[in-house]
Jmol script that loads the backbone (N, CA, C; Angstrom):
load data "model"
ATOM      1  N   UNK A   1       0.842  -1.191   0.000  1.00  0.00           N
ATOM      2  CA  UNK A   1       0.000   0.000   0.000  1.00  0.00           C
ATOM      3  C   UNK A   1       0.884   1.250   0.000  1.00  0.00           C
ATOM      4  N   UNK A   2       0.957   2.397  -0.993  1.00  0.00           N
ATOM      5  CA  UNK A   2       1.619   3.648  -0.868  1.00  0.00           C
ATOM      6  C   UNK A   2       1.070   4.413   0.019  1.00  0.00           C
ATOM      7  N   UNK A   3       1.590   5.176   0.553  1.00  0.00           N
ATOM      8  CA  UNK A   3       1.746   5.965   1.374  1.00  0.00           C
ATOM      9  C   UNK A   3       1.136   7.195   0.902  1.00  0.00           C
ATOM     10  N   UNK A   4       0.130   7.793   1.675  1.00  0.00           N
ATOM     11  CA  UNK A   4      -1.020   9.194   1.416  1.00  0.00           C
ATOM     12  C   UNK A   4      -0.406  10.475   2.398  1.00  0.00           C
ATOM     13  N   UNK A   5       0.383  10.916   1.113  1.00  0.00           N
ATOM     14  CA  UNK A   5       0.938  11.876   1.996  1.00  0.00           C
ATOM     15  C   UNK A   5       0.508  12.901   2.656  1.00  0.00           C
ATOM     16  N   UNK A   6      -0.838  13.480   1.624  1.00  0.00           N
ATOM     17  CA  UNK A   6      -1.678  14.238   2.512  1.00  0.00           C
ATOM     18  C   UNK A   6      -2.443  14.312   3.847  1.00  0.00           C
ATOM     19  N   UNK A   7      -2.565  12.636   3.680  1.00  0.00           N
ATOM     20  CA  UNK A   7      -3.053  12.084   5.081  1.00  0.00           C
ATOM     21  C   UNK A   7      -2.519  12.131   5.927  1.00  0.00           C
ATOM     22  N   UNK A   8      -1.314  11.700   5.589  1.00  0.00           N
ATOM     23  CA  UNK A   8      -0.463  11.732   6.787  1.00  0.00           C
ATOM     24  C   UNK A   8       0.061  13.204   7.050  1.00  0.00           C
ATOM     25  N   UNK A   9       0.401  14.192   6.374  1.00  0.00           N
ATOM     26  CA  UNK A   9       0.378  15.193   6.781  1.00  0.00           C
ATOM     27  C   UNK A   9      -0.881  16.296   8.237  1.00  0.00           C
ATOM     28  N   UNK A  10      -1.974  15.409   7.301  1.00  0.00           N
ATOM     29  CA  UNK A  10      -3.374  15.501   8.338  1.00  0.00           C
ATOM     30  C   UNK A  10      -3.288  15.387   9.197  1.00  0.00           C
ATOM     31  N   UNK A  11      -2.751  13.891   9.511  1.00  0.00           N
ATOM     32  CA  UNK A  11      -2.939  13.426  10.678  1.00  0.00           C
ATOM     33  C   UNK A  11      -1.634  14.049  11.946  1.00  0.00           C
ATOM     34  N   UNK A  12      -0.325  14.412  11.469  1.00  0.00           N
ATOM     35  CA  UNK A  12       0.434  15.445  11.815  1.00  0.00           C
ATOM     36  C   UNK A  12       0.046  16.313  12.368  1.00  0.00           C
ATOM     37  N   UNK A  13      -0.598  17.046  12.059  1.00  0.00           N
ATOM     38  CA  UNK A  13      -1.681  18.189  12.332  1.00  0.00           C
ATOM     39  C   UNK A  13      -2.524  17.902  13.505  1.00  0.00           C
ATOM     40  N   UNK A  14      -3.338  16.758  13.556  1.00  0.00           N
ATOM     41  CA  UNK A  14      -3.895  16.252  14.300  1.00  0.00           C
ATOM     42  C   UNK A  14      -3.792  15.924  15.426  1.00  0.00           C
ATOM     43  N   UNK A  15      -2.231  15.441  15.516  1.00  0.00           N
ATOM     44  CA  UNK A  15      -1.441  14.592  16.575  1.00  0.00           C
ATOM     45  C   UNK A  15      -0.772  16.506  17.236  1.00  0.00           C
ATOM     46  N   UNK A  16      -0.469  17.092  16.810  1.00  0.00           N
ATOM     47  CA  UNK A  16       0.401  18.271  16.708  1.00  0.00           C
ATOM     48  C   UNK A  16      -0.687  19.188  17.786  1.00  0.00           C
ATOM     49  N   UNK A  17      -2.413  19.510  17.109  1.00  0.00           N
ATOM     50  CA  UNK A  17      -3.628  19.792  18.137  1.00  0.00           C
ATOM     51  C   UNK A  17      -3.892  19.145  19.308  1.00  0.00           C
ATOM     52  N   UNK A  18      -3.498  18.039  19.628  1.00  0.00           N
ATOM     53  CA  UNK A  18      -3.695  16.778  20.236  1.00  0.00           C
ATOM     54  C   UNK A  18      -2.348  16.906  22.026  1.00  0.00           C
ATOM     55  N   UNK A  19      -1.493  17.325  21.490  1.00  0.00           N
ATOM     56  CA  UNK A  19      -0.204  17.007  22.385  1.00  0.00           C
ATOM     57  C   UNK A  19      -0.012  18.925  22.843  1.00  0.00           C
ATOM     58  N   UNK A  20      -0.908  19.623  21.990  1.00  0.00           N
ATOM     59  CA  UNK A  20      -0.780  20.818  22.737  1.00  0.00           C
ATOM     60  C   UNK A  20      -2.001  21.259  23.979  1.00  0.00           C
ATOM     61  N   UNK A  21      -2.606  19.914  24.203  1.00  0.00           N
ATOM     62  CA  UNK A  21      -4.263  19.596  25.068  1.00  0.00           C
ATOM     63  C   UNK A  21      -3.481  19.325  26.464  1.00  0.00           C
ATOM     64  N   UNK A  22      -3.829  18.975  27.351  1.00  0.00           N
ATOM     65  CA  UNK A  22      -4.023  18.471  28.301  1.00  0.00           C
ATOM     66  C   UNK A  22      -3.771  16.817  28.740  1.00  0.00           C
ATOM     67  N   UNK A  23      -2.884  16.244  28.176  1.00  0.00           N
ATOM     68  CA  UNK A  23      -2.991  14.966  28.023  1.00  0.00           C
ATOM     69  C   UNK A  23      -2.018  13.637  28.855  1.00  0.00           C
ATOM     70  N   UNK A  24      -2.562  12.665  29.030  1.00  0.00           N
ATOM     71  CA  UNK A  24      -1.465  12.182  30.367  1.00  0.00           C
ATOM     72  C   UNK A  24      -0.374  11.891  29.585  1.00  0.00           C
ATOM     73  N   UNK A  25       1.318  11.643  30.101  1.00  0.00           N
ATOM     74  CA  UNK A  25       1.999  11.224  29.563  1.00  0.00           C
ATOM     75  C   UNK A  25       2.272  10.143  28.438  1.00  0.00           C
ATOM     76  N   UNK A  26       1.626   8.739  28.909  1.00  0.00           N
ATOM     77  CA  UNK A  26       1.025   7.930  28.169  1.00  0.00           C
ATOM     78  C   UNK A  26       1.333   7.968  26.668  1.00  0.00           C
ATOM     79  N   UNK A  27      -0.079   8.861  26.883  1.00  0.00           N
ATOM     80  CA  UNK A  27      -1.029   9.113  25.522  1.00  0.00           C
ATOM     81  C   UNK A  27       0.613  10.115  24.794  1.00  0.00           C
ATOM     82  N   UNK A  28       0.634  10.904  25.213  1.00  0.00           N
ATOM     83  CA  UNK A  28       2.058  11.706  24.672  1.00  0.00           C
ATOM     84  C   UNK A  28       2.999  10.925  24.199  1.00  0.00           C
ATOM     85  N   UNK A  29       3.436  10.417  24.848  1.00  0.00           N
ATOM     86  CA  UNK A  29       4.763   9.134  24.183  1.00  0.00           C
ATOM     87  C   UNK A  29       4.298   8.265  23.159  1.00  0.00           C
ATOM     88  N   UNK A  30       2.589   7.944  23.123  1.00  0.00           N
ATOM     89  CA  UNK A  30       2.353   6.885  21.841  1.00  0.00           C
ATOM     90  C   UNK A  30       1.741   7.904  20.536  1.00  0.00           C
ATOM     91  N   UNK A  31       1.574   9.332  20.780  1.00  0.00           N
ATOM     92  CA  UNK A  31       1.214  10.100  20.168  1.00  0.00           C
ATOM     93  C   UNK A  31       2.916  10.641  19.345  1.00  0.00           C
ATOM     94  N   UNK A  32       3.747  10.837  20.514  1.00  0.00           N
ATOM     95  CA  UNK A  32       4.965  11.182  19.640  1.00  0.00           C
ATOM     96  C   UNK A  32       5.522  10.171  18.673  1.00  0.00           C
ATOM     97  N   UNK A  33       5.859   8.788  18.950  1.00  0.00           N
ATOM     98  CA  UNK A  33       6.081   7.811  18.663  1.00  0.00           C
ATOM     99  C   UNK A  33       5.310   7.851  17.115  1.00  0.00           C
ATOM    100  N   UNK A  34       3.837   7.577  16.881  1.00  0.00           N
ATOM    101  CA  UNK A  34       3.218   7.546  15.881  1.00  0.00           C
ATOM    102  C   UNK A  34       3.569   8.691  15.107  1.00  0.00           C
ATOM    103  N   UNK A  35       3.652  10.180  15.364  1.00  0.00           N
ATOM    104  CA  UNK A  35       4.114  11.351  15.031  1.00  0.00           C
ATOM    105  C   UNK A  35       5.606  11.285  14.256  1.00  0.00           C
ATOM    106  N   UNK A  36       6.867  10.473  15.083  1.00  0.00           N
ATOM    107  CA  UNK A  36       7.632  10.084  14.292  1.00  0.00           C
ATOM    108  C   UNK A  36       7.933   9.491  13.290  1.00  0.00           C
ATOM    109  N   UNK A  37       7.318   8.316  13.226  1.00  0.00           N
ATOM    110  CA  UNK A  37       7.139   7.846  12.202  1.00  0.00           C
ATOM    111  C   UNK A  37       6.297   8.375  11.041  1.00  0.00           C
ATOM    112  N   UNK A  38       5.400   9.267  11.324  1.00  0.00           N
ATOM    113  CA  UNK A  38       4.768   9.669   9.879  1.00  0.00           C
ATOM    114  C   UNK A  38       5.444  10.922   9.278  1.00  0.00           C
ATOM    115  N   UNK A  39       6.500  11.681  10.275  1.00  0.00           N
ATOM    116  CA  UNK A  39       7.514  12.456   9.662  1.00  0.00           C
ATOM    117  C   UNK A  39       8.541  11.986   8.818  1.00  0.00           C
ATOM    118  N   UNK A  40       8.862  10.854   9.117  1.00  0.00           N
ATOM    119  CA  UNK A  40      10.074   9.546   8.509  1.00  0.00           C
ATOM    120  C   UNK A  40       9.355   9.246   7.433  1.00  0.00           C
ATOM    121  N   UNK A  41       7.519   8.849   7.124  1.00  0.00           N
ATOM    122  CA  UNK A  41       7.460   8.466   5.778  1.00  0.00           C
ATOM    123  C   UNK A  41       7.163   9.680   5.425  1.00  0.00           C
ATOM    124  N   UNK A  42       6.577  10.810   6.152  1.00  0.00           N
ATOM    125  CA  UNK A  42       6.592  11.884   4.774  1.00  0.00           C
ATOM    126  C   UNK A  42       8.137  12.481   3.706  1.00  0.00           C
ATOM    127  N   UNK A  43       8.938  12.390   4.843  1.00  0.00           N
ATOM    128  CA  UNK A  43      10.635  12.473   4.419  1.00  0.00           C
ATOM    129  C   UNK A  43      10.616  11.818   3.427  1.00  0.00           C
ATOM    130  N   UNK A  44      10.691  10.707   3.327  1.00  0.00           N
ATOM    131  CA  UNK A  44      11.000   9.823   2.537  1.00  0.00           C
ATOM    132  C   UNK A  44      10.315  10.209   1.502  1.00  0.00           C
ATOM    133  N   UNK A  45       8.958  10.379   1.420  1.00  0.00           N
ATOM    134  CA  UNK A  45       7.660  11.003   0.032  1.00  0.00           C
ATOM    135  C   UNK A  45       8.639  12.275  -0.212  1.00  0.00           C
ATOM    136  N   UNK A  46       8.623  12.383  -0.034  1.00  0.00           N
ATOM    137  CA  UNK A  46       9.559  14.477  -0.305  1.00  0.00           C
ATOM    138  C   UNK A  46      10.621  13.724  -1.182  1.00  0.00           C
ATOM    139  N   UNK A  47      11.237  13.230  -0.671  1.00  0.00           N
ATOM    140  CA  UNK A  47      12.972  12.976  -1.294  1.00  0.00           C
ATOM    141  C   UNK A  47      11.965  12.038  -2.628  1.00  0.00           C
ATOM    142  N   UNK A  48      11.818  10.902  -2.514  1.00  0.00           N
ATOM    143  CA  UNK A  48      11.389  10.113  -3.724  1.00  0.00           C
ATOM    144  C   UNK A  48      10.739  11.265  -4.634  1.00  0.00           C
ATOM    145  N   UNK A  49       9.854  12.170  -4.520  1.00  0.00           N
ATOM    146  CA  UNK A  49       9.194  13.245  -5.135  1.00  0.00           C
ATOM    147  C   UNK A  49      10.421  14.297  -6.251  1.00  0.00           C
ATOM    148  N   UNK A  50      11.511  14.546  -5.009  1.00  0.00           N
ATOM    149  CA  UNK A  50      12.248  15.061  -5.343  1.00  0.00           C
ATOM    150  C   UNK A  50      13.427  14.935  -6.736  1.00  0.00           C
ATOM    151  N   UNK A  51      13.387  13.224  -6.465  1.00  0.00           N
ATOM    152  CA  UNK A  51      14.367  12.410  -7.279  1.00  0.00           C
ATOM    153  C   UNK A  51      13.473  12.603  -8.232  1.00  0.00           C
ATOM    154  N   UNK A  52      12.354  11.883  -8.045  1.00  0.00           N
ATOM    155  CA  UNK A  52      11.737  12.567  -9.562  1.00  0.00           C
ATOM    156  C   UNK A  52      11.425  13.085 -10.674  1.00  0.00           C
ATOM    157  N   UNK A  53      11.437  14.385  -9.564  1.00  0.00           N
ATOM    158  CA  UNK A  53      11.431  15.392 -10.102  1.00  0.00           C
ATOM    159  C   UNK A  53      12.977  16.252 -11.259  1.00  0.00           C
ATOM    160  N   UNK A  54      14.081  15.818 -10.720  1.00  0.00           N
ATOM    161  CA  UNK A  54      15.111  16.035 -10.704  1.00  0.00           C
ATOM    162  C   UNK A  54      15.233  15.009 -12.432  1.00  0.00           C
ATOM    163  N   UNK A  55      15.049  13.450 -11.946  1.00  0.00           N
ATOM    164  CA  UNK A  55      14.960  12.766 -13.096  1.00  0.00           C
ATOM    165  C   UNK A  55      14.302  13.293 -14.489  1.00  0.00           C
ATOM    166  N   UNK A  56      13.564  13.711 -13.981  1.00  0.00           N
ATOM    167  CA  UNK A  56      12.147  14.163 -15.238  1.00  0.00           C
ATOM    168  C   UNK A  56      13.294  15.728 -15.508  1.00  0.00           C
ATOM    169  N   UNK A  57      13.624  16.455 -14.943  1.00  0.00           N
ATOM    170  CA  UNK A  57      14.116  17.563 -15.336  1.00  0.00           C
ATOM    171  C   UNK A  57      15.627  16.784 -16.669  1.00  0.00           C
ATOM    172  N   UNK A  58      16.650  15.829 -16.356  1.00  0.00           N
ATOM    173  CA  UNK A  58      17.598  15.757 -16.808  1.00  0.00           C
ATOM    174  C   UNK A  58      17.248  15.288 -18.225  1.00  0.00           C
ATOM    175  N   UNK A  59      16.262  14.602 -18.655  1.00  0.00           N
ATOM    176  CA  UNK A  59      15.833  14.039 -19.711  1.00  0.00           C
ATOM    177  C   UNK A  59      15.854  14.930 -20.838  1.00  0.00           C
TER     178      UNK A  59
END
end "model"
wireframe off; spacefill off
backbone 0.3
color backbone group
């Protein structure tokens, strides 16, 4: 399954509204945790995007 970068950008956002609340530690550490990782695949979408892009330019 590829990766929805917009979504996951969303959900960034989400997690980002979420950890600026009131919230027990817990929830914070599995909120950052998940948060990391969807920064790591959006990285990754950026750079592959990038190569791409770069490819399509040298042609």
């Amino acid at each position: 399954m590829e990766f929805d970068f917009e979504k996951g950008m969303k959900r960034l956002s989400e997690i980002s509204e979420q950890m600026n609340g009131d919230i027990p530690l817990e929830m914070s550490i599995k909120l950052y945790s998940e948060a990391a990782e969807l920064v790591k695949k959006c990285r990754e979408y950026i750079d592959s995007a990038k190569l791409a892009v770069e490819q399509t330019e040298m042609k």
